[in-house]
C-alpha positions as CSV (number, residue, x, y, z in Angstrom):
1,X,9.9,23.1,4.7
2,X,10.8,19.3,6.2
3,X,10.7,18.0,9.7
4,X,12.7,15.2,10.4
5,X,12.0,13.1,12.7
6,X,14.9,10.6,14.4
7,X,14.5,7.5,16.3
8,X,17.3,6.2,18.3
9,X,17.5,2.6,17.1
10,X,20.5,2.3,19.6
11,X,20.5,2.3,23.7
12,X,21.0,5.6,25.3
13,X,24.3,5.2,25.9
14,X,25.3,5.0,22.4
15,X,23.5,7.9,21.1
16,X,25.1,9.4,23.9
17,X,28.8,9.1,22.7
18,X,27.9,10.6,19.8
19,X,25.6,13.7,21.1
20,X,28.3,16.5,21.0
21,X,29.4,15.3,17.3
22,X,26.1,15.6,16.3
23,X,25.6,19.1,18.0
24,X,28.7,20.2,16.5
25,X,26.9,19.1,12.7
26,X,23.1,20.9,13.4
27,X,25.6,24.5,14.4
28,X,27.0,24.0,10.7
29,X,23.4,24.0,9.4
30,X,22.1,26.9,11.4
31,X,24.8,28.7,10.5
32,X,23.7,27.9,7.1
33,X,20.3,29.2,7.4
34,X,18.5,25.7,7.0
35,X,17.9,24.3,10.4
36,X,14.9,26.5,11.9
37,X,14.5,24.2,15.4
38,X,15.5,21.0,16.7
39,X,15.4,18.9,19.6
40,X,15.0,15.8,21.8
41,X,12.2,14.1,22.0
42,X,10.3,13.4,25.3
43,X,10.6,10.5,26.4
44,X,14.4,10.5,25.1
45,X,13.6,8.2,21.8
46,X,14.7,9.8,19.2
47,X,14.9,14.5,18.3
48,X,12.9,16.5,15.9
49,X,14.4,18.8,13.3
50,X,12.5,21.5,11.2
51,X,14.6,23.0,8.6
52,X,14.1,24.4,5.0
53,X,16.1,22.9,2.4
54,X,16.1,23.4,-1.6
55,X,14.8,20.0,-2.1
56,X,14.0,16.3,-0.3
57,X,17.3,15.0,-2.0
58,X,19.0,18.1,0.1
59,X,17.3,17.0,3.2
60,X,18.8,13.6,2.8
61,X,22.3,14.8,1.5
62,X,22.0,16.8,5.3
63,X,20.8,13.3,6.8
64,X,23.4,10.9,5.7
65,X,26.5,13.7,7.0
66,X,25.0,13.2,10.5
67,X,27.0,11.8,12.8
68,X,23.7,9.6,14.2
69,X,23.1,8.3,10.9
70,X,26.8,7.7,10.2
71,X,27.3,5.5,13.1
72,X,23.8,3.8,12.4
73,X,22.3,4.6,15.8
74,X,19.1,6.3,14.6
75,X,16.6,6.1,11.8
76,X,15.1,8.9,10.0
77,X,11.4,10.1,9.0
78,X,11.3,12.9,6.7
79,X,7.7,15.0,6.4
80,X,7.3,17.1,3.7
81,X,4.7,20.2,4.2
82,X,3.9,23.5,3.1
83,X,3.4,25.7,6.2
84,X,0.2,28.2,4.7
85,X,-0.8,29.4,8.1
86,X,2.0,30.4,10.5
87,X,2.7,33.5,13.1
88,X,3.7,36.8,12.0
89,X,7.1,36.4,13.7
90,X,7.7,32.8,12.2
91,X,7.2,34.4,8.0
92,X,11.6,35.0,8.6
93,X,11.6,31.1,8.3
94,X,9.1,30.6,5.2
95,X,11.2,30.1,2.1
């Protein structure tokens, strides 16, 4: 399991002109089965993205089709971690 998390690295704005592209990208991923949750940060800086991919080069084959990354209006931090200890309901999402 990875969370990502994105820092806008461009005003507002920007990341703004590009929000429904990148909306459009995550729905192919959930589709897919890897994107568990994902969000805006608050304050607006930057989202957070928990998803479950095969492997870290995965995760950053996902990262650099983004439309954020694409345009070069964010940055990404990618956490690796094995969840051991989770809610019942949450096992669905353990790979």
């Amino acid at each position: 399991m990875y969370l990502i998390q994105v820092t806008y690295t461009k005003p507002i704005g920007d990341i703004d002109k590009h929000l429904v592209d990148h909306r459009s990208f995550l729905d192919k991923f959930y589709a897919s089965g890897n994107l568990i949750c994902s969000g805006p940060r608050n304050p607006r800086i930057g989202g957070i993205i928990l998803c479950n991919f095969a492997s870290i080069d995965d995760v950053w084959s996902f990262i650099h089709q983004d439309p954020f990354y694409i345009n070069e209006i964010a940055s990404y931090e990618v956490i690796d971690f094995n969840p051991v200890k989770y809610a019942k309901d949450f096992a669905p999402f353990i790979k």
